[in-house]
C-alpha positions as CSV (number, residue, x, y, z in Angstrom):
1,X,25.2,-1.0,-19.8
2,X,23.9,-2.9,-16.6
3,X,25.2,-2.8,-13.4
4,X,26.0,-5.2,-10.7
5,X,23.5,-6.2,-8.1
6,X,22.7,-4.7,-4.7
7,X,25.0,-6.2,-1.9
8,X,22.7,-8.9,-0.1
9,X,21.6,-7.6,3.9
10,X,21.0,-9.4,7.0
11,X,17.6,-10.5,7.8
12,X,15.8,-8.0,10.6
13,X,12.5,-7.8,12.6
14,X,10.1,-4.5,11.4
15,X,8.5,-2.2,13.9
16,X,5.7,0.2,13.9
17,X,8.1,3.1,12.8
18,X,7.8,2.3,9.2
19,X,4.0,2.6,9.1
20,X,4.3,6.7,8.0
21,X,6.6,6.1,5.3
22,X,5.6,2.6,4.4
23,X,1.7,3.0,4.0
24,X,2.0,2.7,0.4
25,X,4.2,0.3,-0.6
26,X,2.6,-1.6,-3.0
27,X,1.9,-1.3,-6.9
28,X,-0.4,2.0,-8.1
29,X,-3.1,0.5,-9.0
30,X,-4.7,2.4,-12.2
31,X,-8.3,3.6,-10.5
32,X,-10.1,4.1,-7.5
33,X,-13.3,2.0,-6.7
34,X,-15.8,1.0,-3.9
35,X,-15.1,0.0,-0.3
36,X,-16.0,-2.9,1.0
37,X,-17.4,-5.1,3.6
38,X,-17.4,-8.5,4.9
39,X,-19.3,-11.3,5.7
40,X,-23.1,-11.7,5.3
41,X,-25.0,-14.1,2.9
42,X,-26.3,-13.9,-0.2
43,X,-30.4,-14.2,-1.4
44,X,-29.9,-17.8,-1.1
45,X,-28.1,-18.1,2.1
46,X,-24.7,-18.8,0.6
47,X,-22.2,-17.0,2.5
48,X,-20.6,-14.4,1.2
49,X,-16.3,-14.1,0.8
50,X,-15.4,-10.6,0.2
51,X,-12.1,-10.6,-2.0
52,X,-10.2,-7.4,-2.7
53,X,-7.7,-6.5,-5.6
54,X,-6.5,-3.8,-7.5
55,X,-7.5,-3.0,-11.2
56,X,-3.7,-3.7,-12.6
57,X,-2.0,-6.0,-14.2
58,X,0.0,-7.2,-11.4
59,X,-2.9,-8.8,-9.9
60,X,-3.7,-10.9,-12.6
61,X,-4.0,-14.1,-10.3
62,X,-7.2,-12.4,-8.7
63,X,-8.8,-10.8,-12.2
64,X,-7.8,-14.6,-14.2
65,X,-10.1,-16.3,-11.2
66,X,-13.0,-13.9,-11.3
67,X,-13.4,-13.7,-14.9
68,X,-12.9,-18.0,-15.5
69,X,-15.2,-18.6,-12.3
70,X,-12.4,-20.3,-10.6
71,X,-13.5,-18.1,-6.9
72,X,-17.1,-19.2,-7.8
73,X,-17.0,-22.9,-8.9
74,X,-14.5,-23.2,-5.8
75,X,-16.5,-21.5,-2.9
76,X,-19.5,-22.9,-4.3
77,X,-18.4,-26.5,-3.4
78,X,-18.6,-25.2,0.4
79,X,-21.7,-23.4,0.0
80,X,-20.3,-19.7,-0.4
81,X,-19.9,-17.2,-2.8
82,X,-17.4,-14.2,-3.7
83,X,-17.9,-10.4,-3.7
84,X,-15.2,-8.4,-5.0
85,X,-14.0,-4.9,-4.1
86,X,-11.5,-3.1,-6.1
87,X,-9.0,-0.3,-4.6
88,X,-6.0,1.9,-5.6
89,X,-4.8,2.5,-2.3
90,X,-2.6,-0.1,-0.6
91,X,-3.6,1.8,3.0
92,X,-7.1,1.6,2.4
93,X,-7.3,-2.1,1.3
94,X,-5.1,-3.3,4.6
95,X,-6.8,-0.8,6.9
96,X,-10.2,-3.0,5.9
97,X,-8.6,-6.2,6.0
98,X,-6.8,-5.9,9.3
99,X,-10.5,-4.4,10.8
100,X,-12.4,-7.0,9.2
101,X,-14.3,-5.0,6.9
102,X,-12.9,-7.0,4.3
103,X,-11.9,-10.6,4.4
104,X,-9.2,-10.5,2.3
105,X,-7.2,-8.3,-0.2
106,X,-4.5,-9.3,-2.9
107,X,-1.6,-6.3,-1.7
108,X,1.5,-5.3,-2.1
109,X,4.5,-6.3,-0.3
110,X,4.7,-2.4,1.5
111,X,1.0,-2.5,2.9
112,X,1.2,-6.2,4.3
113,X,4.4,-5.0,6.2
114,X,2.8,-2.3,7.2
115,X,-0.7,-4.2,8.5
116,X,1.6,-6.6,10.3
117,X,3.8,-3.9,12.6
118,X,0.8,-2.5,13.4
119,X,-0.8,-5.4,14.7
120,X,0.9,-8.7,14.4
121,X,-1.7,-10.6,15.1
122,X,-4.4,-9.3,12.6
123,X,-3.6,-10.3,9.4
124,X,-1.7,-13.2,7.8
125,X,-0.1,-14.1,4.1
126,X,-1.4,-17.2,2.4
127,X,-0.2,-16.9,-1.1
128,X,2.0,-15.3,-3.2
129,X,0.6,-14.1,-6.7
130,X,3.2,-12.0,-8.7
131,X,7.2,-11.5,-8.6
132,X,8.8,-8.9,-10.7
133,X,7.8,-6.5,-13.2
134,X,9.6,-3.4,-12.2
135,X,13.0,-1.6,-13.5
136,X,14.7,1.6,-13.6
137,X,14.4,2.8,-17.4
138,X,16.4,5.7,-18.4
139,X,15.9,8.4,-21.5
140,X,18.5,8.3,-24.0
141,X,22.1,8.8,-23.9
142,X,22.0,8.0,-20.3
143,X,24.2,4.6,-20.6
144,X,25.3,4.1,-17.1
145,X,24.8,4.9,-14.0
146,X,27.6,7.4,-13.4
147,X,25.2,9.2,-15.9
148,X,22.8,9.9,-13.5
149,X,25.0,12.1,-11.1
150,X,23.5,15.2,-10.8
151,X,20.1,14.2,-12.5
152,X,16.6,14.0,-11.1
153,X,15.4,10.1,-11.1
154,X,11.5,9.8,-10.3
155,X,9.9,6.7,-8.0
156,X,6.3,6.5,-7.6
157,X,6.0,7.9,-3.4
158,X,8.4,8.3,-1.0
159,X,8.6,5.1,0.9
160,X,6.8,3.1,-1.9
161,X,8.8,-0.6,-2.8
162,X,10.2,1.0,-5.5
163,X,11.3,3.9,-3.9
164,X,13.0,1.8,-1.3
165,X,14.1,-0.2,-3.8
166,X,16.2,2.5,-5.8
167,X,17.2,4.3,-2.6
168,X,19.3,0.6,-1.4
169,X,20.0,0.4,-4.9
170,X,22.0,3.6,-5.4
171,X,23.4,3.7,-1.8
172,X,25.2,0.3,-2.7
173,X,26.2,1.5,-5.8
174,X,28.3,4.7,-4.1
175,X,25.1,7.3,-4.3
176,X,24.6,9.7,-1.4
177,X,20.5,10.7,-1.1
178,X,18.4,11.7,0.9
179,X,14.6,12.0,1.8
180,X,14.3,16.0,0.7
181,X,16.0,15.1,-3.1
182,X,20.0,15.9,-2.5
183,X,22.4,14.1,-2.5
184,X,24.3,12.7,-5.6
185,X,21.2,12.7,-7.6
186,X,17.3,13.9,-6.7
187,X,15.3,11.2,-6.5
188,X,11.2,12.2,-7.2
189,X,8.4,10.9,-5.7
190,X,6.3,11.3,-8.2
191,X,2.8,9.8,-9.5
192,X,2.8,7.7,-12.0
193,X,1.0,9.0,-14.7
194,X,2.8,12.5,-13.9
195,X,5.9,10.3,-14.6
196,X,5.4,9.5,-18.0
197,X,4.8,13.5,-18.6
198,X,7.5,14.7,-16.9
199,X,9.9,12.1,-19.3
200,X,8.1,13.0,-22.0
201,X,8.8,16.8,-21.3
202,X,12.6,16.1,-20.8
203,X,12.2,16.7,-17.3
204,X,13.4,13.2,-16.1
205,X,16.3,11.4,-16.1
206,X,14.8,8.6,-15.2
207,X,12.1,6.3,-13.2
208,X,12.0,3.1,-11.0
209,X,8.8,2.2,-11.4
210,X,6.6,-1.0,-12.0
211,X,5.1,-2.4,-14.6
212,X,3.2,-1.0,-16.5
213,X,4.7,2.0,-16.2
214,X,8.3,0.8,-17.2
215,X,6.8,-0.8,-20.5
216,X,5.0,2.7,-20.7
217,X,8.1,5.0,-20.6
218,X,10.0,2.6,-22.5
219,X,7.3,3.3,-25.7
220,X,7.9,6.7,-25.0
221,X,11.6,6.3,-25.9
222,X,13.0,5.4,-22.5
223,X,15.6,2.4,-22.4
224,X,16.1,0.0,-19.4
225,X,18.9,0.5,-17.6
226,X,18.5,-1.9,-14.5
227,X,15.9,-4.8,-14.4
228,X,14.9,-5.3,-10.8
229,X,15.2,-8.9,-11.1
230,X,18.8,-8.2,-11.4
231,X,19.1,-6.9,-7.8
232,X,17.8,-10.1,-5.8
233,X,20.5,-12.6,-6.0
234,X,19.5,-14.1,-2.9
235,X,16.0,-15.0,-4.2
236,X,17.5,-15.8,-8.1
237,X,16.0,-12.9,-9.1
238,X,12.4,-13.3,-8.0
239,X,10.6,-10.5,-5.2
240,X,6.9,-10.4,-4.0
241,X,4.9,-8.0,-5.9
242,X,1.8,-8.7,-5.3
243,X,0.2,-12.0,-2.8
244,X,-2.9,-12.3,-0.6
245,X,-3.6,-10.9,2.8
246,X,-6.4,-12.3,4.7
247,X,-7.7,-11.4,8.3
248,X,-6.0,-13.3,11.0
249,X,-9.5,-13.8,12.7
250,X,-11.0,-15.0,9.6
251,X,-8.8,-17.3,8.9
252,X,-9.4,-18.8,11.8
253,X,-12.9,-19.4,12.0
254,X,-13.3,-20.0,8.0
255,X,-10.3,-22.1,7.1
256,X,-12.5,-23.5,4.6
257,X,-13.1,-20.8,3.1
258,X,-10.0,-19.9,2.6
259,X,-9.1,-22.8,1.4
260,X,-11.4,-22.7,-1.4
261,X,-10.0,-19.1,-2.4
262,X,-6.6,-20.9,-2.3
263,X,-7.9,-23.7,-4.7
264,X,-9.3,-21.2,-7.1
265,X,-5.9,-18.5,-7.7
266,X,-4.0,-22.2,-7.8
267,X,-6.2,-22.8,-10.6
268,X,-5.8,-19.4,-11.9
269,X,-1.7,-19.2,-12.0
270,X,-2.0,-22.6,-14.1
271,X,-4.3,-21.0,-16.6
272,X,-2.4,-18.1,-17.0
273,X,0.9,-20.6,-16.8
274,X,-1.1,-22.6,-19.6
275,X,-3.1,-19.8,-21.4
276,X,-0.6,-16.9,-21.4
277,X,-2.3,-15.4,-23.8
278,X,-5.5,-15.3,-23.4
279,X,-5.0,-14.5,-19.3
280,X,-3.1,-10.9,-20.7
281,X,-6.0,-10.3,-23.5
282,X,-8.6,-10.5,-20.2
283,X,-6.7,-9.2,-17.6
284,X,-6.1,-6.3,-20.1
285,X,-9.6,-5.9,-20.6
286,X,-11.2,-5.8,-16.8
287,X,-8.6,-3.6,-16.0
288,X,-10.0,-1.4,-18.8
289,X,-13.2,-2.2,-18.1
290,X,-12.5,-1.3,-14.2
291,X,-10.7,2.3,-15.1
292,X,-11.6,3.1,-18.6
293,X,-8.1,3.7,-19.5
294,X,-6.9,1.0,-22.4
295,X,-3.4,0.0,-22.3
296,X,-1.8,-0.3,-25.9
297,X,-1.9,-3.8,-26.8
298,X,2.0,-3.8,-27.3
299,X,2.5,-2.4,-23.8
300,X,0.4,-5.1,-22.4
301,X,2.5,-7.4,-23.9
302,X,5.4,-6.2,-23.2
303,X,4.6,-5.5,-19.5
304,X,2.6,-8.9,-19.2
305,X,6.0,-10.7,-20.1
306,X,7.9,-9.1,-17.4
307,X,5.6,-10.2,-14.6
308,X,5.8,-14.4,-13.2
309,X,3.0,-15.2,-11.6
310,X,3.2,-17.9,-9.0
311,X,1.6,-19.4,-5.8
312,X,4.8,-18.7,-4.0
313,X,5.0,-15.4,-1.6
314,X,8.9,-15.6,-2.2
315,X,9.2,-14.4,2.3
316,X,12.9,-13.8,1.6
317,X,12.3,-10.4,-0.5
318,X,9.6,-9.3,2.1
319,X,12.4,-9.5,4.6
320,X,15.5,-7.8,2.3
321,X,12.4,-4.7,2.0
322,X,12.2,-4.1,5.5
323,X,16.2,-4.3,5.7
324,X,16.7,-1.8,2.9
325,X,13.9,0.4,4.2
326,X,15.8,0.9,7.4
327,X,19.0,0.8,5.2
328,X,17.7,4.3,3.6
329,X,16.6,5.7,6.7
330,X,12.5,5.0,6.4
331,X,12.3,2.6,9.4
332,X,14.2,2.3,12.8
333,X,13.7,0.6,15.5
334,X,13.4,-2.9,14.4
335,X,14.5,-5.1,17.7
336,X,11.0,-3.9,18.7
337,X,8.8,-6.2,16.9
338,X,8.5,-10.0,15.9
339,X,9.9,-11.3,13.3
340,X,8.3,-11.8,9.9
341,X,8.5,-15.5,9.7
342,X,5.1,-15.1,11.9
343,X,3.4,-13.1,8.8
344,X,2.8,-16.2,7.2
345,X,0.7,-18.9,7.6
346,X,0.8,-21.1,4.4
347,X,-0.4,-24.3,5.8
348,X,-3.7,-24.7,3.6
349,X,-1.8,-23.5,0.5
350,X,0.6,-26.0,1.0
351,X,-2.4,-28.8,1.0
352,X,-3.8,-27.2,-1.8
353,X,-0.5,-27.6,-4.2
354,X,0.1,-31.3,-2.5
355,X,-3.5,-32.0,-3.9
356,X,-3.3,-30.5,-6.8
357,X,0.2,-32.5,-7.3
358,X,2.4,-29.0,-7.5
359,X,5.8,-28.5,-5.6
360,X,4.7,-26.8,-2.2
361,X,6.3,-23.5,-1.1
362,X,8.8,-23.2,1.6
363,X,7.2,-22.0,4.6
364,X,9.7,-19.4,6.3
């Protein structure tokens, strides 16, 4: 049975309060790899981008434009070349984008936030990536949600998006919770990987979790219960869960740089728009290649289809996570800091899509 959707919030401003329970708010990537630094040249003098993204799924925009050469064809044309680093930590990879040990870093909605409270003028958003891919799949003969009173639900970290997300979720629907695991139900932080154990071991309820751990569970014999999708009506269903982060300062003094990066995941969303296919089969495969952990094929699939990938940052859902963060009581203190709207600075996307003759995003 689903339910109905979450009851839609004012906008708000963010401050530096939700930088503790907000560090990782973004999707677990699936491995751990190498830091990274920024700028530099390469043997023959090209200069050198330094791109970051995590080994999942989710970031399919940044793995599609690796693997076709889109980031090399298109900073080639301005006499530059990508390096990549991979991370699983949303802190780490906006920690060295914000210092400038990293140009720029395909993130999470949680970590952006985060980079952007603690200093507003560091980083910016140029361009959305994924939407979606996240849902709250239950094990069987739960049927509603009046079925999860008393049960123990599981969310990947306290203060991660889908933590939040489930927290506003319940609390709208008549749940009382709290941050120590009373309340109407105990909601888990919980890796993961330790996730799918503790549901096969009948030790779960539940998970809100993204993709691919939802497909995951649901193999497993989990059902879904509430697609997240179904919780944004202000947005038609569509939340940032994954777009591109780039240094303020870098930005500035390489615009066309960044603009090249911005012609090559352009390129990439339409191969993946027009190649569906073949984007999952390679995806699938660097992120194995990346973590030496296969996904089933059929979980791929599965989890591939539950993902849109798109150019557009969707600014709106950004917003509604900072309100239903504070909402559950893991920010305060908003009226301290600017608003969000200043985030954003998607001026050369919005010449790249012109070019390119695609619909241009709505700048907040």
């Amino acid at each position: 049975m689903r339910t109905s959707p979450r009851r839609t919030r004012p906008s708000t401003h963010v401050t530096p309060a939700v930088l503790t329970a907000l560090a990782l708010l973004a999707p677990v990537a699936l491995t751990a790899c190498s830091e990274a630094t920024a700028g530099g040249a390469t043997d023959d003098g090209a200069t050198e981008v330094t791109i970051g993204y995590f080994p999942n799924i989710t970031h399919a925009t940044a793995i599609v434009a690796e693997q076709e050469g889109f980031f090399d064809d298109r900073l080639g044309e301005v006499d530059a070349a990508p390096t990549y680093a991979q991370f699983n930590s949303g802190t780490d990879a906006y920690q060295a984008v914000q210092d400038g040990s990293l140009d720029m870093s395909f993130i999470g909605p949680g970590p952006a936030l985060s980079a952007f409270v603690q200093g507003p003028d560091s980083v910016r958003v140029v361009s959305g990536a994924a939407s979606g891919g996240a849902a709250l799949v239950v094990r069987e003969g739960i049927e509603s949600l009046e079925d999860l009173r008393g049960e123990r639900v599981a969310t990947p970290s306290l203060g991660n998006t889908q933590d939040v997300a489930a927290r506003a979720y319940f609390a709208d629907q008549g749940f009382e919770t709290d941050l120590e695991g009373g309340g109407d139900l105990t909601i888990v932080p919980t890796d993961n990987p330790v996730t799918v154990t503790e549901f096969r071991d009948g030790n779960l309820a539940g998970a809100w979790v993204p993709e691919p751990w939802a497909s995951i569970l649901v193999s497993e014999g989990a059902t879904t219960l509430v697609e997240e999708s179904e919780v944004w009506p202000q947005t038609d269903g569509r939340f940032v869960t994954t777009h591109l982060l780039v240094n303020a300062d870098f930005l500035d003094e390489h615009a066309d740089l960044v603009r090249a990066v911005l012609e090559a995941t352009v390129a990439a969303n339409a191969f993946i728009a027009d190649n569906s296919d073949t984007a999952r089969d390679e995806v699938g495969a660097r992120v194995t290649e990346l973590t030496d952990a296969p996904l089933d094929a059929d979980v791929l699939a599965e989890a591939w289809d539950n993902l849109t990938f798109t150019n557009d940052p969707i600014a709106a859902s950004l917003e509604e996570d900072a309100t239903d963060a504070a909402g559950v009581e893991l920010l305060d203190g908003l009226e301290d800091a600017p608003p969000l709207t200043e985030l954003y600075d998607l001026t050369l996307l919005n010449e790249v899509l012109a070019e390119a003759g695609l619909e241009e995003v709505e700048v907040p």
